[in-house]
N, CA, C and O atoms as a Maestro MAE file, in Angstrom:
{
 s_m_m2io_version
 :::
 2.0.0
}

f_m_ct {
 s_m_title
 :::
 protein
 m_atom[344] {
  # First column is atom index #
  i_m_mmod_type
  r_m_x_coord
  r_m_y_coord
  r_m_z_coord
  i_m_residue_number
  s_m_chain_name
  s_m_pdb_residue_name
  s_m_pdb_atom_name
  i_m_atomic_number
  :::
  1 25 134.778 99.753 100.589 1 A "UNK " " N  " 7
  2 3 135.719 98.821 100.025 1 A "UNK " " CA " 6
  3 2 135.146 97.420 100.210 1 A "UNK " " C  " 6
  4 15 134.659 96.935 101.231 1 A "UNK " " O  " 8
  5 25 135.349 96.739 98.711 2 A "UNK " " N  " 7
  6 3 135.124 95.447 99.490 2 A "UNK " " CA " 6
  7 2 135.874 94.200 99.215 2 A "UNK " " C  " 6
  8 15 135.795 93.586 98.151 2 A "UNK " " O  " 8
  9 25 136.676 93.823 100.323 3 A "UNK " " N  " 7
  10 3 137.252 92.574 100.182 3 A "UNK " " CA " 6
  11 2 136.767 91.290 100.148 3 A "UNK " " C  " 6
  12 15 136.168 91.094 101.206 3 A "UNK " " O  " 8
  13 25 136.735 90.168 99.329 4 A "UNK " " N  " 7
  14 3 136.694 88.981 99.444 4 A "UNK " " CA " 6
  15 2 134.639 88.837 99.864 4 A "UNK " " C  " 6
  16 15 133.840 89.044 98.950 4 A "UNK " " O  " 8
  17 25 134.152 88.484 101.260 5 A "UNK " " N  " 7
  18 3 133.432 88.664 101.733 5 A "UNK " " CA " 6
  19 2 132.791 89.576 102.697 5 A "UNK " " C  " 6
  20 15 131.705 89.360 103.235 5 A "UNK " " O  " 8
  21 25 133.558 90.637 102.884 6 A "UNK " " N  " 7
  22 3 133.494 92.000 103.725 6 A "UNK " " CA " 6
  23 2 133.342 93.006 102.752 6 A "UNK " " C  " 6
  24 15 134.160 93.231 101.861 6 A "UNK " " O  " 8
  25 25 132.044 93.745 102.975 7 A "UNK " " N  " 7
  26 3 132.133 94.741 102.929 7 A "UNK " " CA " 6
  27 2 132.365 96.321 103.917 7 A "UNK " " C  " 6
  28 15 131.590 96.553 104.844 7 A "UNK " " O  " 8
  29 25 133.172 97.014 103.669 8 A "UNK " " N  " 7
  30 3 133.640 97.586 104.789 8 A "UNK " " CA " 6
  31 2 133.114 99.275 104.384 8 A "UNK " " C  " 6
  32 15 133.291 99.574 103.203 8 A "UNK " " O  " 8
  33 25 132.574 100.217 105.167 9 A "UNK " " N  " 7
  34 3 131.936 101.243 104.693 9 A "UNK " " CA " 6
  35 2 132.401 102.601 105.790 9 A "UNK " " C  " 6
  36 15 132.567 102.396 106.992 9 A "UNK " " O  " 8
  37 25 132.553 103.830 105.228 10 A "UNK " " N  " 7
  38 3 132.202 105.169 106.327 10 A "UNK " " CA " 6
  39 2 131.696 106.032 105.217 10 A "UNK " " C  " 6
  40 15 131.943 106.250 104.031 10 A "UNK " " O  " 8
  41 25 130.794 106.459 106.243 11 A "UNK " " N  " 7
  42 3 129.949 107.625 105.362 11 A "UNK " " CA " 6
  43 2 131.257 108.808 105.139 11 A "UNK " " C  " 6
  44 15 132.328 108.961 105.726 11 A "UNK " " O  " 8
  45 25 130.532 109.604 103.895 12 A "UNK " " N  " 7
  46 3 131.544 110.393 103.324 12 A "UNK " " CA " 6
  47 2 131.441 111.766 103.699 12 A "UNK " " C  " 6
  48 15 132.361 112.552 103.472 12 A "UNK " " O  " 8
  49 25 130.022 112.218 104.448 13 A "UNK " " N  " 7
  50 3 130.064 113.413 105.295 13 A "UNK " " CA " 6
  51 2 129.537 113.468 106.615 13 A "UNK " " C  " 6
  52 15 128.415 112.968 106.701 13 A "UNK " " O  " 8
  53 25 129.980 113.898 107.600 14 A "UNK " " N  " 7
  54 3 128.917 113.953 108.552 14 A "UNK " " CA " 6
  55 2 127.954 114.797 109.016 14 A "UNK " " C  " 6
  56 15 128.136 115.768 109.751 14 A "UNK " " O  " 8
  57 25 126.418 114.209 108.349 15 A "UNK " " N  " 7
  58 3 125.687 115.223 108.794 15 A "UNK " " CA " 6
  59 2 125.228 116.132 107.757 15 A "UNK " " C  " 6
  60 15 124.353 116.870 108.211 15 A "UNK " " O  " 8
  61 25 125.520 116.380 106.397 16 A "UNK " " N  " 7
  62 3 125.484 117.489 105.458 16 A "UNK " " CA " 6
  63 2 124.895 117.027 104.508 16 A "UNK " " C  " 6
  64 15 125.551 116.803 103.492 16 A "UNK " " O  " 8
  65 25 123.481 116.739 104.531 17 A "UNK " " N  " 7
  66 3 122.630 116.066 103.434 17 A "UNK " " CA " 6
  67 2 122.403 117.299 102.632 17 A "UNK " " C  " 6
  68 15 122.467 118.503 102.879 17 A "UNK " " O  " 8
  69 25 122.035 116.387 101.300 18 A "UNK " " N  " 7
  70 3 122.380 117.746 100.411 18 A "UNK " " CA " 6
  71 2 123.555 118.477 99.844 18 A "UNK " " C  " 6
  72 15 123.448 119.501 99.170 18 A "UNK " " O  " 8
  73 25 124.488 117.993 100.101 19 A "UNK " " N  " 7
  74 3 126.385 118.551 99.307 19 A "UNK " " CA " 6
  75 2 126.448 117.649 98.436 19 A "UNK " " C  " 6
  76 15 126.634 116.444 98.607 19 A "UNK " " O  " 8
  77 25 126.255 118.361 97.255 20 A "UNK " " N  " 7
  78 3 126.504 117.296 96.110 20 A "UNK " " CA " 6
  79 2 128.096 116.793 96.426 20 A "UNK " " C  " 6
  80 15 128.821 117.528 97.097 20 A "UNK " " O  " 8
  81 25 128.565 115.576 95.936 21 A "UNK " " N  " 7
  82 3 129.715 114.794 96.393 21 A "UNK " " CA " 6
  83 2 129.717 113.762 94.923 21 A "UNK " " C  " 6
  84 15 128.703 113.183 94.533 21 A "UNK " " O  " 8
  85 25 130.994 113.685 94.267 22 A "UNK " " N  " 7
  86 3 131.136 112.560 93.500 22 A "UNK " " CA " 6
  87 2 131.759 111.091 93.867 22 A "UNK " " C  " 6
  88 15 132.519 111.029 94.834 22 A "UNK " " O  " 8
  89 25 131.498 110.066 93.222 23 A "UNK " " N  " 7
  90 3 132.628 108.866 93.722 23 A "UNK " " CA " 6
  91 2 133.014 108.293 92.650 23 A "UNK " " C  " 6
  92 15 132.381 108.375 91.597 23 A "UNK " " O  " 8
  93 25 134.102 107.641 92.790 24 A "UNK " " N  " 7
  94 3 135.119 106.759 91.793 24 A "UNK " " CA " 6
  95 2 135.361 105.151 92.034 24 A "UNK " " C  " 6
  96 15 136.477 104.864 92.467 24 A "UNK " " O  " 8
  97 25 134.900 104.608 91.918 25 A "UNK " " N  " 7
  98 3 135.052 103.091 92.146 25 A "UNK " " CA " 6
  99 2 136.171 102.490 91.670 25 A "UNK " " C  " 6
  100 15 136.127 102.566 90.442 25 A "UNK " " O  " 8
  101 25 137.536 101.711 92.170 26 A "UNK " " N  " 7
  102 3 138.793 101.374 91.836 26 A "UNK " " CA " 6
  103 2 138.614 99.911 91.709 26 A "UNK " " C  " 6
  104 15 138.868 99.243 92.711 26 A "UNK " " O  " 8
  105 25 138.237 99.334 90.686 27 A "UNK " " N  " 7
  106 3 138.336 97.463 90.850 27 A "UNK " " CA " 6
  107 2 139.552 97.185 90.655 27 A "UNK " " C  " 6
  108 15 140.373 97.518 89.800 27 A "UNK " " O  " 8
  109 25 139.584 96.120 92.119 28 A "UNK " " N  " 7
  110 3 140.617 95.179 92.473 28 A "UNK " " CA " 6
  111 2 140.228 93.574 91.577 28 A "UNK " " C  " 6
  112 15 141.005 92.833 90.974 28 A "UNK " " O  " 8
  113 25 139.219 93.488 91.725 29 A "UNK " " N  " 7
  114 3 139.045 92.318 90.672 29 A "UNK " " CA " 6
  115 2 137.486 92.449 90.270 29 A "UNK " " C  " 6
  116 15 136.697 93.394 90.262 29 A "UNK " " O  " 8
  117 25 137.386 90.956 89.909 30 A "UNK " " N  " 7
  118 3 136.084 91.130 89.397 30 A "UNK " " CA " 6
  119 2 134.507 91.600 90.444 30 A "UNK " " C  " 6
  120 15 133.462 92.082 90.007 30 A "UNK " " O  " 8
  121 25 134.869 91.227 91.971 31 A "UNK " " N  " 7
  122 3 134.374 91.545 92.766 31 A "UNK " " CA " 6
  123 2 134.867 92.064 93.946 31 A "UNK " " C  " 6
  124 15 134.274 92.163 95.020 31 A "UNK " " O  " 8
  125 25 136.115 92.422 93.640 32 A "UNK " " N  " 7
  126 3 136.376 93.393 94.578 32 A "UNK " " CA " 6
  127 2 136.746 94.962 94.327 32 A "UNK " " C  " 6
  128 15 136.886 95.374 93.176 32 A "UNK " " O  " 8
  129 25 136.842 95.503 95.040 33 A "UNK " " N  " 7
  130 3 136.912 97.315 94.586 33 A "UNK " " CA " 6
  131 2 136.880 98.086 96.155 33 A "UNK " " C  " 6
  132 15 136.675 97.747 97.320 33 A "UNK " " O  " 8
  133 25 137.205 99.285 95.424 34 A "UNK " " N  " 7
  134 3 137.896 100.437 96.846 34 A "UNK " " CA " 6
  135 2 136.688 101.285 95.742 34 A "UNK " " C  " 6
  136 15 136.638 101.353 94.514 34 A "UNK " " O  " 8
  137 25 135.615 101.976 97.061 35 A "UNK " " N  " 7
  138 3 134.977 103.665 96.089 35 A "UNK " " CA " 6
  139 2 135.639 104.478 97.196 35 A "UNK " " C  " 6
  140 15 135.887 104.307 98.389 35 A "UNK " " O  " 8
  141 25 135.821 105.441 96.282 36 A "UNK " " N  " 7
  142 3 136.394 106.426 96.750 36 A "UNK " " CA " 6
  143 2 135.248 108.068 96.678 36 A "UNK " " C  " 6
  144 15 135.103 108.608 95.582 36 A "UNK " " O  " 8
  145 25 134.678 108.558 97.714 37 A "UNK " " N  " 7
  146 3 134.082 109.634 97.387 37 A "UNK " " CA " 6
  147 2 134.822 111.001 97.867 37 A "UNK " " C  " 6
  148 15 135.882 110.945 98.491 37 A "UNK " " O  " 8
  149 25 134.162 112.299 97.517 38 A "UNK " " N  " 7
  150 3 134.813 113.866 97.859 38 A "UNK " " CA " 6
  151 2 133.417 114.405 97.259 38 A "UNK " " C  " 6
  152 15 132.656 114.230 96.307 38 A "UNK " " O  " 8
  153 25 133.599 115.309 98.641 39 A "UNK " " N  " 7
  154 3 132.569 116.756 98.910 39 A "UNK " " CA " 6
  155 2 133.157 117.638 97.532 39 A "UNK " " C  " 6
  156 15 134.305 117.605 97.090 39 A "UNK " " O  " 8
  157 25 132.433 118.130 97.206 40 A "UNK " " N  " 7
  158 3 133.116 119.399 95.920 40 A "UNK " " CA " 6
  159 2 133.298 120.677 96.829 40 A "UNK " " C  " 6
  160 15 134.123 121.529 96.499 40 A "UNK " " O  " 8
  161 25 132.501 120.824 98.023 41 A "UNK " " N  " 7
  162 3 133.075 121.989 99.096 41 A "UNK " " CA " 6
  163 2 134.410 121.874 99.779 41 A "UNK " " C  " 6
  164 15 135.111 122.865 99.982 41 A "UNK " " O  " 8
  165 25 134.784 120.553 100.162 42 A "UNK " " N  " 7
  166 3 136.164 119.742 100.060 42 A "UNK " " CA " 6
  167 2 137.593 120.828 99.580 42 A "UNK " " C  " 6
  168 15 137.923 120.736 98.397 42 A "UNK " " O  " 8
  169 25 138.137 121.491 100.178 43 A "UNK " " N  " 7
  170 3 139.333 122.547 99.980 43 A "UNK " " CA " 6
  171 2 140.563 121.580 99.675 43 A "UNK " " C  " 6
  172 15 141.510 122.222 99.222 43 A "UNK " " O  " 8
  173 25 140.820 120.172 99.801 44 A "UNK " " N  " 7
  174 3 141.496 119.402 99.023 44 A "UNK " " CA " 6
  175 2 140.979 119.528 97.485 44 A "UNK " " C  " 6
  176 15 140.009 120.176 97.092 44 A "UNK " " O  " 8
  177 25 141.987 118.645 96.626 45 A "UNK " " N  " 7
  178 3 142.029 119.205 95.360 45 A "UNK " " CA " 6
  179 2 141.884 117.642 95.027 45 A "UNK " " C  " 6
  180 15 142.381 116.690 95.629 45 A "UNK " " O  " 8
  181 25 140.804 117.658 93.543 46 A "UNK " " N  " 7
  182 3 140.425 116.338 93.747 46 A "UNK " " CA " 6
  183 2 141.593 116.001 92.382 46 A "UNK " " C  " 6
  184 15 141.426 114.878 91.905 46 A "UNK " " O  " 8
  185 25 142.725 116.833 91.724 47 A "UNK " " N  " 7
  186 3 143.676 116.508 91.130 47 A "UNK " " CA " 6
  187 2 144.502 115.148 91.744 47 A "UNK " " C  " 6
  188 15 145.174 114.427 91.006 47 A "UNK " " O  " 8
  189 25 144.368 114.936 93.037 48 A "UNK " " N  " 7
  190 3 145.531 114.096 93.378 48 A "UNK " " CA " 6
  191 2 144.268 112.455 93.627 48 A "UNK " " C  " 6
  192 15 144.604 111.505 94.335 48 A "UNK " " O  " 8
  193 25 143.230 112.498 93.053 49 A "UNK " " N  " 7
  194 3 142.409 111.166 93.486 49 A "UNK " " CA " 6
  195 2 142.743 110.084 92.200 49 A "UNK " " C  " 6
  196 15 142.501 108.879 92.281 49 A "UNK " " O  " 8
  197 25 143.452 110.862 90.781 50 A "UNK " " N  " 7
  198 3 143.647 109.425 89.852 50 A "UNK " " CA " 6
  199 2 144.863 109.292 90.333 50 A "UNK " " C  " 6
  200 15 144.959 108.100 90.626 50 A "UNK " " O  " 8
  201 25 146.100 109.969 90.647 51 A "UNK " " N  " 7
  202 3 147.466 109.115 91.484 51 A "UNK " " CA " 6
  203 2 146.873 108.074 92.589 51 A "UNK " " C  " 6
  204 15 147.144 106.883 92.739 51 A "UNK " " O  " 8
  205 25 145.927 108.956 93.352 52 A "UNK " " N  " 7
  206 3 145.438 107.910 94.400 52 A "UNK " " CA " 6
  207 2 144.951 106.556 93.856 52 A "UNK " " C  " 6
  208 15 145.355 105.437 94.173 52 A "UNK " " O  " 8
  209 25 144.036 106.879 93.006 53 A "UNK " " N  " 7
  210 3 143.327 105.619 92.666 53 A "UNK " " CA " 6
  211 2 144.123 104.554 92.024 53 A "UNK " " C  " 6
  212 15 143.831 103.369 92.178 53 A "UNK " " O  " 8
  213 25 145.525 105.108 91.018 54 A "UNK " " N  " 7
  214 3 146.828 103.940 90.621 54 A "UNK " " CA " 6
  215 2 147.314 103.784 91.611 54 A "UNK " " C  " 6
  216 15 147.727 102.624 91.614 54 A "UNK " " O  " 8
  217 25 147.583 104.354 92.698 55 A "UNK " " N  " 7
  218 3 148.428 103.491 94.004 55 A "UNK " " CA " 6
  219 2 147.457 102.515 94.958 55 A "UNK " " C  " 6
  220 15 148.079 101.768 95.713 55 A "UNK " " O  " 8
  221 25 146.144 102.454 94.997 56 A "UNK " " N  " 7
  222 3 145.358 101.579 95.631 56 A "UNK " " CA " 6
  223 2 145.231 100.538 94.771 56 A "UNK " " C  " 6
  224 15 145.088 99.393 95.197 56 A "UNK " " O  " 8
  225 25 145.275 100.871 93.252 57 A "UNK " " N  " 7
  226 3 145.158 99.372 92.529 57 A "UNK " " CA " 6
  227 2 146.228 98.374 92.855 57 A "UNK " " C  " 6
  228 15 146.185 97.229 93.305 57 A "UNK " " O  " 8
  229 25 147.417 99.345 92.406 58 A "UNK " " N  " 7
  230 3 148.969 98.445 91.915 58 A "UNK " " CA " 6
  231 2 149.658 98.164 93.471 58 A "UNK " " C  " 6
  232 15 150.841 97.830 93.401 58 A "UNK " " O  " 8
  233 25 149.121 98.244 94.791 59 A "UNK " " N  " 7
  234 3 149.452 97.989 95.916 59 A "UNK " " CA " 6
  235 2 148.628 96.836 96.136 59 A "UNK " " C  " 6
  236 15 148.999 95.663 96.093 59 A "UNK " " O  " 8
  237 25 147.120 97.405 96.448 60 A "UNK " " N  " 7
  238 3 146.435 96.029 96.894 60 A "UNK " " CA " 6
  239 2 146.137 94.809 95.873 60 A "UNK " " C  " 6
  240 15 146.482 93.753 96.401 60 A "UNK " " O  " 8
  241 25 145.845 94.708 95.162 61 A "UNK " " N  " 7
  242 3 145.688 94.058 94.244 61 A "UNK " " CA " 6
  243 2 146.652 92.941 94.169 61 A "UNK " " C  " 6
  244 15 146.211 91.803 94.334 61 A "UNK " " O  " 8
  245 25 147.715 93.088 93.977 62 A "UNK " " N  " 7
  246 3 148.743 92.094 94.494 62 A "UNK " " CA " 6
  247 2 148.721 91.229 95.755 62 A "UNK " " C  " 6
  248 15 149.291 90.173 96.032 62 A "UNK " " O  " 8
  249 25 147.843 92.051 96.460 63 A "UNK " " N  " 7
  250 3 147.416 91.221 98.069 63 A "UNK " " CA " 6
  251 2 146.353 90.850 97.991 63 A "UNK " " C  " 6
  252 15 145.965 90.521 99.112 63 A "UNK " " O  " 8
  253 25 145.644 90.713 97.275 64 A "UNK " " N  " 7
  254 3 144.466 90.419 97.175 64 A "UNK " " CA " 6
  255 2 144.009 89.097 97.829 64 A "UNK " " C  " 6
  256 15 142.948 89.025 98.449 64 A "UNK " " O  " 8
  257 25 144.921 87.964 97.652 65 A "UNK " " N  " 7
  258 3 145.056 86.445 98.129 65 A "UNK " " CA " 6
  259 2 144.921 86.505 99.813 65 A "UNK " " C  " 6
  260 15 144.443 85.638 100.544 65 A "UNK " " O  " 8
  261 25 145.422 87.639 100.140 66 A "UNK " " N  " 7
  262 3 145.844 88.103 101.810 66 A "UNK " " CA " 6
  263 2 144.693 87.793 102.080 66 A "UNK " " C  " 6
  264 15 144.487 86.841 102.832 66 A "UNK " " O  " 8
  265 25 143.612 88.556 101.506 67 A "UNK " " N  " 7
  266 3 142.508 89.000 102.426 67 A "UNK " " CA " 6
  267 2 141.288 88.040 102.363 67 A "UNK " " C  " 6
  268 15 140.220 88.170 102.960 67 A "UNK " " O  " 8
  269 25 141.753 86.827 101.325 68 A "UNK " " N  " 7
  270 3 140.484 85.881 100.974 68 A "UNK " " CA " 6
  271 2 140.857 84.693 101.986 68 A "UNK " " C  " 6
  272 15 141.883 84.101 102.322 68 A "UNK " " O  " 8
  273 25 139.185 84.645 102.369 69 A "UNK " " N  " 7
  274 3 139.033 83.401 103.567 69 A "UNK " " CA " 6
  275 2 138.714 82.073 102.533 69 A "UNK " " C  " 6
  276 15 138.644 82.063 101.304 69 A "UNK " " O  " 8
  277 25 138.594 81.268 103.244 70 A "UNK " " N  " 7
  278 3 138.285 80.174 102.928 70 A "UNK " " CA " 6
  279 2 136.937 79.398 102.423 70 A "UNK " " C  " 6
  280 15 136.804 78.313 101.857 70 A "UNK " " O  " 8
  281 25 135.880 80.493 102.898 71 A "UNK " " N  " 7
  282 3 135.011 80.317 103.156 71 A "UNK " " CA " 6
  283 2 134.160 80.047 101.435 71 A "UNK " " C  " 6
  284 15 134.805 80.537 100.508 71 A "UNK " " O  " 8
  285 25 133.045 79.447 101.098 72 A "UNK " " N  " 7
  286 3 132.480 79.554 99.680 72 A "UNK " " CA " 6
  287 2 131.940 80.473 98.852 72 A "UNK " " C  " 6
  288 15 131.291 81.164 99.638 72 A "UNK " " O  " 8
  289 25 131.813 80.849 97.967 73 A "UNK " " N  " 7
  290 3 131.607 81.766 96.997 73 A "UNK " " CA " 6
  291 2 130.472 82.143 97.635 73 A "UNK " " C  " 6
  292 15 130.557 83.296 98.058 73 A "UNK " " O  " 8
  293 25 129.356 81.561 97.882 74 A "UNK " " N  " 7
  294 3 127.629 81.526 97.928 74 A "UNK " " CA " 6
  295 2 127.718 82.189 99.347 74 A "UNK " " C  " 6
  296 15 126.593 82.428 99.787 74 A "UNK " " O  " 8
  297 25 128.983 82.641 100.385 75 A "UNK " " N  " 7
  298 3 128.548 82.936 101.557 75 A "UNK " " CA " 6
  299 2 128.426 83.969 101.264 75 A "UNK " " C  " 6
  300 15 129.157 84.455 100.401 75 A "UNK " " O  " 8
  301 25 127.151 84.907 102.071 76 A "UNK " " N  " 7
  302 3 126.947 85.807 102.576 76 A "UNK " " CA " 6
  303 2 127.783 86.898 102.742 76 A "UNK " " C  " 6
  304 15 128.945 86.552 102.956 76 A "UNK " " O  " 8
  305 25 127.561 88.362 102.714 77 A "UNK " " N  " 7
  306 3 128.349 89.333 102.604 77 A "UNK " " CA " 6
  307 2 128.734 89.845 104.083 77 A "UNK " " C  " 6
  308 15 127.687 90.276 104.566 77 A "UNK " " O  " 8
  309 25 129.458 89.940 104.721 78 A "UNK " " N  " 7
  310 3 129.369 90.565 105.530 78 A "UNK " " CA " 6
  311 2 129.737 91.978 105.670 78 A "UNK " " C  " 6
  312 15 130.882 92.177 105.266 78 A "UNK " " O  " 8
  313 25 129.075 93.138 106.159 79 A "UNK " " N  " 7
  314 3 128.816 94.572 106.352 79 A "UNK " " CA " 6
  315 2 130.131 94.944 107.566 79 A "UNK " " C  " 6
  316 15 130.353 94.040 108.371 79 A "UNK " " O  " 8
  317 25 130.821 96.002 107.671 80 A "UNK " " N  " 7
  318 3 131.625 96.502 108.802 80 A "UNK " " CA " 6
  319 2 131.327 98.094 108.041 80 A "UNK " " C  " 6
  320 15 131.513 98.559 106.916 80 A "UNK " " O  " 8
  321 25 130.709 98.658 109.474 81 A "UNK " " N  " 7
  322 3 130.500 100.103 109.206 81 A "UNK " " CA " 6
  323 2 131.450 100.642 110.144 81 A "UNK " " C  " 6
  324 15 131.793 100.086 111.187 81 A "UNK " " O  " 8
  325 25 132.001 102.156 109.565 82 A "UNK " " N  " 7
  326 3 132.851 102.867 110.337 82 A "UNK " " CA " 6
  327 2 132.469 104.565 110.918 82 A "UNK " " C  " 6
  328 15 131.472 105.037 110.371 82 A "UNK " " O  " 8
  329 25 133.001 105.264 111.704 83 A "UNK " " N  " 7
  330 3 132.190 106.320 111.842 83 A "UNK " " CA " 6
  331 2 130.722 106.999 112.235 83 A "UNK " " C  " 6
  332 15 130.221 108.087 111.954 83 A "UNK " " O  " 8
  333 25 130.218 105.750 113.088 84 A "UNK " " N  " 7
  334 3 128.942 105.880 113.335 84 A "UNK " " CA " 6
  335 2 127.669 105.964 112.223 84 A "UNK " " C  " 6
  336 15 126.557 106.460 112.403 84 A "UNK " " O  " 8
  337 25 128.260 105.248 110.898 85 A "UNK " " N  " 7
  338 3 127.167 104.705 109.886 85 A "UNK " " CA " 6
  339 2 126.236 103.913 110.524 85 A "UNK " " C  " 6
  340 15 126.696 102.831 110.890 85 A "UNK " " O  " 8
  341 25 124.962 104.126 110.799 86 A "UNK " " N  " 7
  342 3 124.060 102.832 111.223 86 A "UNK " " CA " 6
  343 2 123.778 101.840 109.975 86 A "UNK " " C  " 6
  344 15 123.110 100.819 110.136 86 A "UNK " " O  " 8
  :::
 }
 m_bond[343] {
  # First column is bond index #
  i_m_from
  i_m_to
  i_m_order
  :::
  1 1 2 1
  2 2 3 1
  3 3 4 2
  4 3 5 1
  5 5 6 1
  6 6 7 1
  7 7 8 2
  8 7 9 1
  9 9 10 1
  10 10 11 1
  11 11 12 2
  12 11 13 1
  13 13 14 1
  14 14 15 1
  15 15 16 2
  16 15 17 1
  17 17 18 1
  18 18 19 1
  19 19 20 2
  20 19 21 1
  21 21 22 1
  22 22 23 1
  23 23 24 2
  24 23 25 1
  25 25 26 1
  26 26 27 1
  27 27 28 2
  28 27 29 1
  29 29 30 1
  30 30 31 1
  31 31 32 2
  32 31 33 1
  33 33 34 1
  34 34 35 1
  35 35 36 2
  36 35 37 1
  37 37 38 1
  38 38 39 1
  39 39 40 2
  40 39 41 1
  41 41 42 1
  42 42 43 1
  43 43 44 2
  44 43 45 1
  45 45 46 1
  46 46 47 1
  47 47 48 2
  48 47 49 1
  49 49 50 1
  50 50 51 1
  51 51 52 2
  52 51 53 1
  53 53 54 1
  54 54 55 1
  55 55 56 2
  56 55 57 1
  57 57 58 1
  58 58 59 1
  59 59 60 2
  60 59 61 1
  61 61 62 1
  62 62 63 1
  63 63 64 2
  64 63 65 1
  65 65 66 1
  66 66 67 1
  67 67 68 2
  68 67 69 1
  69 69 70 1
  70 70 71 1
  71 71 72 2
  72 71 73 1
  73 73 74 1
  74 74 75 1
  75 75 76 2
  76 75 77 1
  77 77 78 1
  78 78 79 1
  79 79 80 2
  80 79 81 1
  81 81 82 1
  82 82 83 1
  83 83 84 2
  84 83 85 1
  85 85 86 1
  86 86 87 1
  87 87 88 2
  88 87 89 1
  89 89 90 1
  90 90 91 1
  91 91 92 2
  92 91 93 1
  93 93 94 1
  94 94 95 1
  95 95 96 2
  96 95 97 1
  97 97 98 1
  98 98 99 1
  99 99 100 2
  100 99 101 1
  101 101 102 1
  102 102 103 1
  103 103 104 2
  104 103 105 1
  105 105 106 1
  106 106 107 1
  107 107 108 2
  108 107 109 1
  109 109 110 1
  110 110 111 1
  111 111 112 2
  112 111 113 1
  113 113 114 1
  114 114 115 1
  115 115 116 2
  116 115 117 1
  117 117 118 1
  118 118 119 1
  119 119 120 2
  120 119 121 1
  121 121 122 1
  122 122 123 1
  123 123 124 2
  124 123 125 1
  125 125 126 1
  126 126 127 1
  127 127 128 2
  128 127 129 1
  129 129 130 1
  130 130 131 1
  131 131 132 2
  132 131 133 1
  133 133 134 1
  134 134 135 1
  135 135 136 2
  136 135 137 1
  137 137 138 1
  138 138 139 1
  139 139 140 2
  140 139 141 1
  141 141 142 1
  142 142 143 1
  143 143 144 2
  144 143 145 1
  145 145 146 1
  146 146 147 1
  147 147 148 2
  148 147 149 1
  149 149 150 1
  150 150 151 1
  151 151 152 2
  152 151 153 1
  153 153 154 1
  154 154 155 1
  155 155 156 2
  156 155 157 1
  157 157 158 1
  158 158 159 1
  159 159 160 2
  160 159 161 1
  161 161 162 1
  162 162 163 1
  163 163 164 2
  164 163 165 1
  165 165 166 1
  166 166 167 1
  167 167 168 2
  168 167 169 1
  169 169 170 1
  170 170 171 1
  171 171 172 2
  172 171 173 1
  173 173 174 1
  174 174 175 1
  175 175 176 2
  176 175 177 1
  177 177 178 1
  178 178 179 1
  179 179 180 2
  180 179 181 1
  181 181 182 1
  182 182 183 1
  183 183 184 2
  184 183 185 1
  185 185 186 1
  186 186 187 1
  187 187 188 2
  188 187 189 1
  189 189 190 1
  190 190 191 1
  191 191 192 2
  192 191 193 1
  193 193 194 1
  194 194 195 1
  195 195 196 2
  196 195 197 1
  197 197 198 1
  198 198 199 1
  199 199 200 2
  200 199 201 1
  201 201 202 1
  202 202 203 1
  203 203 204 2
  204 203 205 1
  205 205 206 1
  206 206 207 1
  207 207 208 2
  208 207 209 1
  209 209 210 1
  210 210 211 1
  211 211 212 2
  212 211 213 1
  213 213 214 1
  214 214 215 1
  215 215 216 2
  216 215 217 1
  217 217 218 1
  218 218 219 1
  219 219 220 2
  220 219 221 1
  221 221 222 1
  222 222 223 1
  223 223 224 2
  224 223 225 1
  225 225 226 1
  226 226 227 1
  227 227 228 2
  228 227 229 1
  229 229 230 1
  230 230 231 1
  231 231 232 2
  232 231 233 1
  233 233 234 1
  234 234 235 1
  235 235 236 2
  236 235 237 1
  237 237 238 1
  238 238 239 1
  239 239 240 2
  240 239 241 1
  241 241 242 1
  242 242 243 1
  243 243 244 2
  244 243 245 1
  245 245 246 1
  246 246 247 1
  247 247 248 2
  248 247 249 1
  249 249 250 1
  250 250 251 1
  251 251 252 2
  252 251 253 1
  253 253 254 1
  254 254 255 1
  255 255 256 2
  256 255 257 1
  257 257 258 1
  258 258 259 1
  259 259 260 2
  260 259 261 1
  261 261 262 1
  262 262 263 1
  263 263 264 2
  264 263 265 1
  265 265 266 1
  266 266 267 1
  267 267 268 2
  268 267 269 1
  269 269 270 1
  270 270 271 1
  271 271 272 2
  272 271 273 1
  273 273 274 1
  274 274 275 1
  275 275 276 2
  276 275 277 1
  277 277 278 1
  278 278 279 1
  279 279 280 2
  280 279 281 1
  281 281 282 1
  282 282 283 1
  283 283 284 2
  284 283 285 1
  285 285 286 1
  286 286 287 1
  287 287 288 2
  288 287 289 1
  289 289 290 1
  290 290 291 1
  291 291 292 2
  292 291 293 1
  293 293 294 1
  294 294 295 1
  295 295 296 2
  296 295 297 1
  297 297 298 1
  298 298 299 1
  299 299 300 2
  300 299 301 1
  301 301 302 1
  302 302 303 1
  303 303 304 2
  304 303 305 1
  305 305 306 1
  306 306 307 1
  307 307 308 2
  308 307 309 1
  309 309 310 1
  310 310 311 1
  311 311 312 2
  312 311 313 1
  313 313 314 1
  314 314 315 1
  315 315 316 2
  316 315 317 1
  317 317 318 1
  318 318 319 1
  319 319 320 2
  320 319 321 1
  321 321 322 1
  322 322 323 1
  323 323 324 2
  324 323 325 1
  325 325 326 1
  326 326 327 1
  327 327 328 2
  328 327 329 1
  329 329 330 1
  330 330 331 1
  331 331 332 2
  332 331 333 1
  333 333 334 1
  334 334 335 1
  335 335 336 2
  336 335 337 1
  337 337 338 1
  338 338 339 1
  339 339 340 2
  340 339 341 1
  341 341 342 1
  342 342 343 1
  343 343 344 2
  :::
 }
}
């Protein structure tokens, strides 16, 4: 996901190189966006990821102002990994 100047990340398997996996990218604006990935071995049903993906737009998106610093266009991205992503 990335807000404003954060980009925020967790890997989508652990450990299972090689499982083919698709992703869906949800833009919040012109530079911001939620991806969303799933394992196809995954016993969830990937029927429920376009409801998902209209409730992450029409929620955050409206907050979008929340999450923007102050800081200038030209700054730097900053990275936050989750899940032991190096």
């Amino acid at each position: 996901m990335r807000l404003d100047h954060t980009f925020y990340e967790e890997p989508l398997s652990t450990g299972h190189l090689g499982v083919a996996t698709w992703t869906l990218r949800v833009p919040l604006s012109q530079n911001e966006f939620i991806k969303v990935g799933h394992d196809f071995r995954n016993p969830v049903s990937p029927m429920v990821v376009a409801p998902l993906a209209d409730v992450l737009r029409r929620t955050l998106e409206p907050k979008l102002r929340t999450f923007h610093s102050r800081i200038g266009d030209d700054a730097p991205l900053r990275v936050v990994k989750y899940g032991g992503a190096s």
